[in-house]
N, C-alpha and C positions, 0 to 999 in steps of 0.2 A: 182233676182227673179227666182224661180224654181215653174217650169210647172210641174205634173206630168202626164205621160203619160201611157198608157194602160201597163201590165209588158210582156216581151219579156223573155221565159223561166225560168231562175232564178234568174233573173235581174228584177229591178225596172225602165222602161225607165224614164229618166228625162231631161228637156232642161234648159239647163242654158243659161237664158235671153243674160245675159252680162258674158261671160266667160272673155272674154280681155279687157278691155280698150284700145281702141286704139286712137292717133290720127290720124285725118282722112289725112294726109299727108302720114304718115306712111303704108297705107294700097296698093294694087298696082292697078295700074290706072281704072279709073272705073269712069263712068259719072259723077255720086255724090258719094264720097265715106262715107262710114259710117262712126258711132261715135264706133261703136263694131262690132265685130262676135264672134259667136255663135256655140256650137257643142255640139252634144249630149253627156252627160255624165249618165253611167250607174252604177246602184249600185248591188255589188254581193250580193243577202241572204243570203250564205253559208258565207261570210268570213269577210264582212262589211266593202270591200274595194271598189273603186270608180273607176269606169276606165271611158276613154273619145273614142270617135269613132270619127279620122280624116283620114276622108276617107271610102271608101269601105273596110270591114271586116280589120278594122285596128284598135282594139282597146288597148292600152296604158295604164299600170295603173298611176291613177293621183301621184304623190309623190310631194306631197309639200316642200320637203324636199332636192329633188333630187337636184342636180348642172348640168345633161343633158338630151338629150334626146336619149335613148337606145333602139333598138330593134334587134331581130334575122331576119339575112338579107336571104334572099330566098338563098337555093344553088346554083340553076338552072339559078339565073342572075346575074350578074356581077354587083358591085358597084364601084362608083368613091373613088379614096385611096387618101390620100396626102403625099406630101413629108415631112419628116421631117423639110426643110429651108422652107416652105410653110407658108404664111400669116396665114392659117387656123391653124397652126399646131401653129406657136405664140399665136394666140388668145387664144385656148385650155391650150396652158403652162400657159399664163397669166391668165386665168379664174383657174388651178390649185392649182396653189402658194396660190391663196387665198382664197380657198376653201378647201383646204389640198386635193388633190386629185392626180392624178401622171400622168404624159406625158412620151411616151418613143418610143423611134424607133427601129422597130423590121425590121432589115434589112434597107430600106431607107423608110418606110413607118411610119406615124405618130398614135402613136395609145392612147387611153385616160382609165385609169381603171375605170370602172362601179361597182357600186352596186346596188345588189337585196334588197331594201331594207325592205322584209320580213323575208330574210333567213340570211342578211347581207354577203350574198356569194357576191368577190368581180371577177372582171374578167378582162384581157384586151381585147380591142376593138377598131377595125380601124376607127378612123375618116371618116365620109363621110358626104354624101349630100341624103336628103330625103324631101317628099311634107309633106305639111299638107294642109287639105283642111278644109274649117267652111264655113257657112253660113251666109252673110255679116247683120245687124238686123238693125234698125231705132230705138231700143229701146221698138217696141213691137210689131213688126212680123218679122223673118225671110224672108229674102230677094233672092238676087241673091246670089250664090257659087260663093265662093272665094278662090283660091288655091296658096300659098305661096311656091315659088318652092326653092330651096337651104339652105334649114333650116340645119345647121349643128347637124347629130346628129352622134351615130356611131352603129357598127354592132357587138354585143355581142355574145358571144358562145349559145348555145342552153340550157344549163345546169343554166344560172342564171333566166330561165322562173319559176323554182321551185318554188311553191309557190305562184306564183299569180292568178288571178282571170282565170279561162276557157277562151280559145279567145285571151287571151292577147298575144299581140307579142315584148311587149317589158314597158318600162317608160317612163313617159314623166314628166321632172323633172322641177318645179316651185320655184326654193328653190333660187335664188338670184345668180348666175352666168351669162356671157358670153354665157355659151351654153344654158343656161335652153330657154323653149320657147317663156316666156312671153318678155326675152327680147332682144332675137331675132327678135319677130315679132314688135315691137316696134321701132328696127333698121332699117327695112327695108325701104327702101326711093322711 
């Protein structure tokens, strides 16, 4: 169900009722856990793309298509890397292979090629760890904030922002992989 909400510059704000399905095992510990959560996704006028806001000034454009989840990582702070014999760095090769996507160690660090999937600009990108936060819902109001810490995503060059919606800091890729988010967050135990 999409709410629409008053427009925020040259965006359309809208809440998507039930963004994830989750079960409620899956979500992390919380009195009564929900059946979903919820994040606001925005629509750009200029370009008729769709991005999602997880978190403060963190919006993503949605890629259904995508295999992960990609953004440009601040300069100024420091990200967690992995090794290339690292469980993270398996899962990424395994989510690759079948995804046709590439794994590779630049030095001893693990890293995954992304695509812009506007500009089809493609780039490598260190594996790391990042939050996503939503808002947990009952199905027809938004609840308490819920923040999923260790979500594998990685940290792209600045050059594959080209082309996406204003604000965007990165993808966040729906498209049926290991890394993408929807089953990630369905992993989480």
């Amino acid at each position: 169900m999409i709410v629409p909400n008053s427009p925020a510059n040259t965006k359309t704000n809208v809440l998507v009722a039930a963004l994830l399905l989750l079960f409620s095992n899956s979500l992390p510990s919380l009195a009564s856990p929900p059946n979903a959560v919820a994040a606001p996704v925005y629509l750009d006028t200029t370009k008729y793309l769709y991005t999602v806001s997880l978190g403060s000034v963190r919006d993503y454009l949605l890629d259904l298509g995508g295999h992960s989840v990609w953004s440009v990582c601040p300069r100024h702070r420091a990200h967690v890397t992995f090794h290339c014999k690292s469980q993270q760095c398996s899962l990424a090769a395994a989510s690759a292979s079948s995804n046709s996507g590439d794994v590779s160690c630049h030095g001893h660090t693990c890293n995954i090629r992304v695509q812009n999937p506007i500009t089809g600009r493609r780039a490598w990108s260190e594996l790391t760890y990042t939050e996503s936060a939503f808002k947990a819902t009952n199905g027809s109001r938004a609840c308490k904030s819920v923040t999923f810490h260790n979500v594998m995503s990685s940290c792209a060059p600045p050059h594959l922002l080209m082309g996406l919606p204003t604000g965007s800091i990165g993808c966040l890729g729906l498209g049926g992989s290991n890394l993408d988010l929807d089953f990630q967050l369905t992993s989480f135990n």
